[in-house]
N, C-alpha and C positions, 0 to 999 in steps of 0.2 A: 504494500500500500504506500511505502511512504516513497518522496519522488513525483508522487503524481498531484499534478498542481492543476483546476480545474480552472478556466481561464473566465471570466466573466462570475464567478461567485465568492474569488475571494481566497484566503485561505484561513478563516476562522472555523466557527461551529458549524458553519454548513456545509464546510468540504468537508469537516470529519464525519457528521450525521449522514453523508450522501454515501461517504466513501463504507461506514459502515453498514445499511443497508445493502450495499451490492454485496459488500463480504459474507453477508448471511444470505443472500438470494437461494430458493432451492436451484436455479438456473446456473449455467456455465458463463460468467460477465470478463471481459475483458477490453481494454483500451490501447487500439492500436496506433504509433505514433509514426506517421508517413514523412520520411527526413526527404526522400527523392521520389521520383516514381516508381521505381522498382526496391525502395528498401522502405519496411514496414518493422517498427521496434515492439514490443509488448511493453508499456507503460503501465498497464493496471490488470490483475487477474485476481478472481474472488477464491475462495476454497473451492467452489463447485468446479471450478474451470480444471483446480489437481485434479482433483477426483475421475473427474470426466477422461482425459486426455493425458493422466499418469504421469505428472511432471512434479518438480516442486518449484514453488513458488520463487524462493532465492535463486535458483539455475538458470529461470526463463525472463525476469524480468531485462527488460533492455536487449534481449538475443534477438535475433531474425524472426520475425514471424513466416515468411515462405519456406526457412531452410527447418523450422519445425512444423511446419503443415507436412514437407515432404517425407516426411519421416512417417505421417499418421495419413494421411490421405492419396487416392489413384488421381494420377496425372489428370483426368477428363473434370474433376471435381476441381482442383487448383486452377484450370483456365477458366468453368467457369465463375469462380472467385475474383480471379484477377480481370475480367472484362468485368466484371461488376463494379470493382473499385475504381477500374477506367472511367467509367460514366456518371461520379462522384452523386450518385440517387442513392438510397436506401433499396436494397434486393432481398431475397430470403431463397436460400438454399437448399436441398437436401441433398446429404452427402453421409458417406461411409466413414468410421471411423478406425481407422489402424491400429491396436493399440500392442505395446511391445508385447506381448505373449502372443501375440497373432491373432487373437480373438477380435471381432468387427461389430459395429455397431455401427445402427441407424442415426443418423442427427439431423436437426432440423434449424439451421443455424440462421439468426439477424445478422445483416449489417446497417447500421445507420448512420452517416457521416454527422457528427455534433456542431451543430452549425456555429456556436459560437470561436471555434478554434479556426475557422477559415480552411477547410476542408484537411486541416493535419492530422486529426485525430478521429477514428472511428468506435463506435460501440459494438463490439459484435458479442452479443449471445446467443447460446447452443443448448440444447438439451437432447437426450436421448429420444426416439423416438420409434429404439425396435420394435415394441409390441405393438403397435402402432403401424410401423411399419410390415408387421407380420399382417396383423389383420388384414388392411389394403389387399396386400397381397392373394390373402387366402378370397377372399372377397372377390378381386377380377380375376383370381383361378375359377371360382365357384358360376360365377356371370360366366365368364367363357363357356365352362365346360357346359352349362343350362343351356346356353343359348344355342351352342352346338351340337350338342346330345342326339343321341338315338331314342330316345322316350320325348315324348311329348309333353311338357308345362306349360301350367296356364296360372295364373293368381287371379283369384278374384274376390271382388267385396261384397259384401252382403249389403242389400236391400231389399227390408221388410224378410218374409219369410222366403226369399231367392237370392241369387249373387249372379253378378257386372264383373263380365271380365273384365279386367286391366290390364291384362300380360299376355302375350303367348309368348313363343321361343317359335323356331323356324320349324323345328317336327312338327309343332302341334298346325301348323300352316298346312306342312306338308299332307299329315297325315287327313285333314278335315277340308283342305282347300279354301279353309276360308284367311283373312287376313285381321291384323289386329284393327283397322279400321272398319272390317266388317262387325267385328265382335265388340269392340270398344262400348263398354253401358248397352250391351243385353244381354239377357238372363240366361244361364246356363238349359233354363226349360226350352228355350229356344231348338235345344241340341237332341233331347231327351222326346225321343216319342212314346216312347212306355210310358201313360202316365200314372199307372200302378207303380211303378219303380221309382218314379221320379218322385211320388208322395213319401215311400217308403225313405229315397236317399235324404231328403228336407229333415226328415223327423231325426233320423240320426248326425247330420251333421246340427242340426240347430241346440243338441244338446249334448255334442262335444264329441261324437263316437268318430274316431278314423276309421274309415270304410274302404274297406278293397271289395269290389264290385267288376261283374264282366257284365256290359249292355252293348246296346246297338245304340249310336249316335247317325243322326243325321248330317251328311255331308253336305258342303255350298250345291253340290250339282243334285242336290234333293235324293242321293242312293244313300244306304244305310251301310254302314260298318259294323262289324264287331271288336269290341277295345276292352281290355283291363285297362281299369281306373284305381287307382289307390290316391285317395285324400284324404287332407286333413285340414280340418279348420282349426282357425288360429285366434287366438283370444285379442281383444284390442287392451286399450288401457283399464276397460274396467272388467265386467266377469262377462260378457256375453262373448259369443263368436263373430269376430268381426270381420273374415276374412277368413280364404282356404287356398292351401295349396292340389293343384291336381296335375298328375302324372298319368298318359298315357300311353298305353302301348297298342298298337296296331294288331289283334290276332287273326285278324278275318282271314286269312292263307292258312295261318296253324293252323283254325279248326274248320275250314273247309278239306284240308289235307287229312287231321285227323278223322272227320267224320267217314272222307276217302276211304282211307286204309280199314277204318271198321267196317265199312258195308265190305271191300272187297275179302274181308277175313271174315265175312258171315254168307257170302253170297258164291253161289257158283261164277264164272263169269261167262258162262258163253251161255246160258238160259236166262240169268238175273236173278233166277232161284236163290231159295236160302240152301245153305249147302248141311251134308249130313251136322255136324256137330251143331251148328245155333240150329237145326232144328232139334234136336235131342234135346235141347236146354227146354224148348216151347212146348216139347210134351211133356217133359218134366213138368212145368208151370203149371200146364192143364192136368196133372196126375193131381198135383197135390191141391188144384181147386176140386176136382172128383169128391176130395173129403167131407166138402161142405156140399154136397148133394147135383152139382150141374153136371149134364153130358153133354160125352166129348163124342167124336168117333175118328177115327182112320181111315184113310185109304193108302192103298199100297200098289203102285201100277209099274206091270214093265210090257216093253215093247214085244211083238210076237215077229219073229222075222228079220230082224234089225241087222243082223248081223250078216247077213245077205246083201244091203243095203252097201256097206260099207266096202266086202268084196269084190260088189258088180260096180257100183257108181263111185264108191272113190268117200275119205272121210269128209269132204266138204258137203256129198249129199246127205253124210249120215250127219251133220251138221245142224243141214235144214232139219230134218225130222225131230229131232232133240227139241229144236225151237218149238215145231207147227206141236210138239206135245204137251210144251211147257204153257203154250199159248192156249192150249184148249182149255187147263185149267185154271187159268186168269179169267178165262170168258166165261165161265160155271161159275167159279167161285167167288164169296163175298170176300170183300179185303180186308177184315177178321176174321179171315179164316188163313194159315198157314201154307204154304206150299214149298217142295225143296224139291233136288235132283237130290238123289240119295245117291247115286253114283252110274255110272255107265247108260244105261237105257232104262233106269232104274228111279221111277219119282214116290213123293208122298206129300199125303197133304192132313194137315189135322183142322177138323170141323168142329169149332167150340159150338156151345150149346147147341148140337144136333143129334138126334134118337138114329141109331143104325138106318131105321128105311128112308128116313129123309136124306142121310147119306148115301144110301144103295141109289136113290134116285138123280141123287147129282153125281155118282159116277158113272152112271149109265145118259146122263148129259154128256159129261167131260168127253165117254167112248163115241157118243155121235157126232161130237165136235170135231173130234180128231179123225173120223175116218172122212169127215165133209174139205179137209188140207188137202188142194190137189197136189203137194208137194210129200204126201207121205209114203213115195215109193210101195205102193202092195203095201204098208206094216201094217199091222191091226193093235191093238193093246189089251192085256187083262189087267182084271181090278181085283182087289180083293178088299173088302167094308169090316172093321169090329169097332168094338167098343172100347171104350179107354178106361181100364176099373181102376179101382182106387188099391192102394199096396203093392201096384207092380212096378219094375222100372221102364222107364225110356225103350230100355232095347228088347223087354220081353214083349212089350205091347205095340213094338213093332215088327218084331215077328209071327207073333200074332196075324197081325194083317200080311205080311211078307207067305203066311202060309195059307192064307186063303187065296191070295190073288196066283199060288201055285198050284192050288185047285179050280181053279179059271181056268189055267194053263192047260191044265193036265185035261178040262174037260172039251177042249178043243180053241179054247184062247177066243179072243174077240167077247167076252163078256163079262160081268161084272161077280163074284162071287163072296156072301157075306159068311164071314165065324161065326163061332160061336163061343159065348164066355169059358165053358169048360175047357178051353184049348188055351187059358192063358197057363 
C-alpha cells in the first residue's frame, strides 16, 4: 500500500480510508502505473489480488505488469488487454488464469483508466469466475446438444387447464413438420386427437405426475404419427405447474415394423392364413372359454389330388390352388371365426360359438366354394367337423377333426365328415 499516492484526494484520511477498503475488497484490486506505452508498473494490489494470482505483495509492487501477466496468462488474452489499454476506454475481459502449479482458472477482469491521473494510472479488478464459467459452458453444451438432438423438445407454458408452446428444437420440426411460428401460443390439444387421452394426459400433468405416454399426434400435412412422449411439468415460483418439458420420439417405422414381423410370425405367407402355432394358441383360448359353457367346433380340411397338381403343372399351379382354398374359407366364414394352413395342403379353421351342424353346414359351403375356382386343377377337398370339449388340449382336439376329415377321405373325398365326442 504505501507509495501509492492518489492524485486529486490528497494524502490525509481519505487516501488511507480508500486505500483501506480496497485492501479488504473480496475482489482482486490493483493500480497500474503506465510510465510509457508499453511499460505498465503495479503501484497498488489489495490481498485478494495475492490470493488470486499467487504472488506476494512486496515482490510485485513497482515490477512489470506484462512480464507478470506473461507468466499467468495465453498470449491471445494479453493482446487483447493491451489493444484495450490502447484505446484508453474502460473494457472488461475474460481470461484464463495460469497459476504456478498449472492449475487455471476463469477470470472476469475490469479495466478502468482513473480519470483524475491523466490516463497514467488504471484500476483493474479481477475475480474468479470458474463456476460461472463452468455453468455457461454446460448451459451452451446443453442448448446445443437440445437443439441438435435426435429426440424431439418442445417447452411449453400452461394456460388455464392446457399449455402454448414456446420452444421447439429442429427434431421436433422435423419430426411434426410444423415450425415454431406455426406452434408459437397454441395448445398442445391442437396436436392430440384422442381426446380421451388428451383429458387423461391434462389430469396428470396438472397435478405434477411425469408421464411417459405412446399417442398418435397430428402432423402440419393433417397425417397422424405415432411418438413416445415423456414429460414433465415444471413448477413456477409458487406450487402450481407452470410449464412442461416434452420429448419426443418418432416410433411410427418401429411399430409398423414391429407389428410387420408379428403378423409375418403368426401368418402363413403365401395364403395370409394364420399358421399352425398362433392357431394352436386360438384353440387353446377357445378350450379354456369351453369351461364357462360356449361352443366351439372345428374343421379340419385337406386337399384330395393335390399332389398331382404339382407333378403335372409345376408348384406355381399348386400355388394357385393353396390360395382359391384359403379363399373359399374367407368367403364362408365370419371374421370371428379363425382360419390357418396347418401345413402342406392341409387347412383348419375354429368356429366360436357354433353347434357341430351349423359347422357341418359351413363346411359343406366352404366344399362348394372351392370346387366353383376355375383354377382348382380337378382337386376336390375333404372336411372333417367336431367339437371342441372342455379338458383336452390344442392338439388332441385337432386330431380329433384331423380324423374325421380322414374318414371323408377314406369314404371317397369330396365331402364333409362330422366326429364324434367319444373319439377325443
Amino acid at each position: 500500500m504505501k507509495g501509492l499516492r492518489v492524485d486529486g484526494l490528497g494524502n490525509g484520511l481519505a487516501t488511507d480510508l480508500l486505500v483501506a477498503l480496497c485492501d479488504r475488497a473480496p475482489d482482486a484490486v490493483c493500480v497500474m502505473e503506465r510510465h510509457n506505452d508499453d511499460d505498465y508498473r503495479f503501484a497498488y494490489l489489495n490481498a485478494a489480488f495475492e490470493r488470486l494470482y499467487v504472488c506476494r505483495r512486496s515482490a510485485t509492487l513497482g515490477s512489470d505488469v506484462r512480464a507478470f501477466m506473461r507468466e499467468r496468462s495465453e498470449p491471445e488474452d494479453q493482446e487483447r488487454v493491451a489493444e484495450g489499454l490502447a484505446r484508453d476506454e474502460p473494457f472488461r475481459v475474460r481470461r484464463q488464469l495460469r497459476r504456478p502449479d498449472g492449475t487455471r482458472v476463469a477470470l472476469e477482469a475490469n479495466f478502468q483508466p482513473l480519470p483524475w491521473t491523466g490516463g497514467r494510472r488504471w484500476l483493474f479488478t479481477s475475480r474468479e469466475v470458474t463456476a460461472e464459467f463452468r455453468r455457461h459452458v454446460r448451459m451452451t453444451q446443453l442448448a446445443a446438444a437440445v437443439e441438435r438432438g435426435f429426440d424431439g423438445v418442445s417447452i411449453s407454458v400452461r394456460e388455464g387447464d392446457d399449455w402454448a408452446f414456446s420452444y421447439l428444437n429442429e427434431a421436433f420440426t422435423h419430426m411434426t413438420g410444423y415450425t415454431i411460428e406455426d406452434l408459437e401460443g397454441r395448445h398442445w390439444s391442437a396436436l392430440i386427437p384422442d381426446r380421451l387421452k388428451l383429458e387423461n394426459l391434462r389430469a396428470a400433468l396438472l397435478s405434477g405426475q411425469q408421464v411417459r405416454v405412446e399417442m398418435e399426434l397430428r402432423k402440419k400435412d393433417g397425417t397422424e404419427a405415432t411418438f413416445e412422449a415423456a414429460i414433465q411439468p415444471l413448477k413456477g415460483t409458487g406450487s402450481d405447474y407452470e410449464s412442461m418439458v416434452t420429448v419426443l420420439r418418432d416410433v411410427t417405422e418401429v411399430r409398423r415394423r414391429e407389428e410387420q414381423l408379428s403378423y409375418e410370425a403368426q401368418h402363413d405367407s403365401l395364403t395370409g392364413l394364420l399358421n399352425r402355432r398362433a392357431f394352436e394358441r386360438m384353440v387353446s383360448v377357445a378350450i379354456d372359454m369351453t369351461r364357462q359353457g360356449p361352443v366351439h367346433a372345428l374343421i379340419f380340411a385337406d386337399l384330395d389330388g393335390f399332389k398331382d397338381v404339382n407333378d403335372r403343372f409345376g408348384h406355381e399351379a399348386g400355388d394357385d390352388v393353396l390360395k382359391w382354398a384359403a379363399a373359399a374359407f374367407k368367403h364362408v366364414l365370419f371374421d370371428t371365426d379363425e382360419v390357418a394352413r396347418w401345413g402342406g395342403d392341409e387347412f383348419a379353421a375354429l368356429l366360436l360359438h357354433c353347434s357341430v351342424e351349423n359347422a357341418v353346414t359351413s363346411a359343406n359351403s366352404i366344399l362348394e366354394s372351392f370346387l366353383q375356382a376355375p383354377q382348382r386343377r380337378n382337386t376336390g377337398m375333404s372336411l372333417g367337423v367336431v367339437a371342441v370339449l372342455p379338458g383336452e388340449t390344442p392338439a388332441q382336439a385337432i386330431q380329433r377333426a384331423d380324423a374325421a376329415c380322414y374318414l371323408a377321405k377314406a369314404a371317397g373325398g369330396g365331402r364333409v365328415c362330422a366326429g364324434v365326442a367319444e373319439e377325443a
